[in-house]
C-alpha positions, 0 to 999 in steps of 0.5 A: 506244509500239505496237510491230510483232509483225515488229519484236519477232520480228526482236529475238528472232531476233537473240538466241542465248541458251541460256536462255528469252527472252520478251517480255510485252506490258505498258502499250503497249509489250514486256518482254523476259525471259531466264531471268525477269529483265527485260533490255530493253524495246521501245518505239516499235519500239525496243529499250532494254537494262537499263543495267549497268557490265558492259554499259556497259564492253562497248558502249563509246560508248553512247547513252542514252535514256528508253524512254518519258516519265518512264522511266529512261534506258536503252542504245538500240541501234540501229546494232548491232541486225543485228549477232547476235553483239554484240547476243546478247553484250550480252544475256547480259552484261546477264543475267548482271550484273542480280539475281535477281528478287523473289519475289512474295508470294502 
């Protein structure tokens, strides 16, 4: 699930978000965060996106895949992944669609 640092930058660039993005190296592959909410993962130098209705209903056709073996299947972007305007949309919808994260017992 190695991923290549130029890979997870050009993802990054790729995204206009107004919020924080970040991506955390976690068990071989990377998270993806927007504003603390997990979005998307990049395994295997490819990007999977939280599936949600909302996302689902703006892709249109979509392709599903395991982003590693025994995950959840997820939305794999490929073709669209150049596309700033789209992928940075997707972003958002997905952002705005996924609840808050737990807070964490201290």
């Amino acid at each position: 699930m190695a991923n290549d640092s130029s890979f997870i930058e050009f993802v990054l660039e790729q995204i206009e978000y107004p919020g924080e993005l970040q991506a955390k190296a976690m068990f071989g592959g990377h998270t993806l965060y927007a504003d603390g909410k997990i979005f998307a993962l990049i395994c295997d130098n490819k990007l999977f996106i939280k599936p949600t209705d909302a996302g689902r209903s703006f892709i249109g056709e979509v392709t599903e895949a395991p982003p590693f073996p025994g995950a959840k299947n997820s939305f794999l972007i490929e073709e669209k992944l150049e596309d700033r305007e789209w992928l940075s949309k997707l972003v958002r919808i997905t952002q705005k669609a996924l609840p808050e994260p737990k807070k964490r017992k201290k």
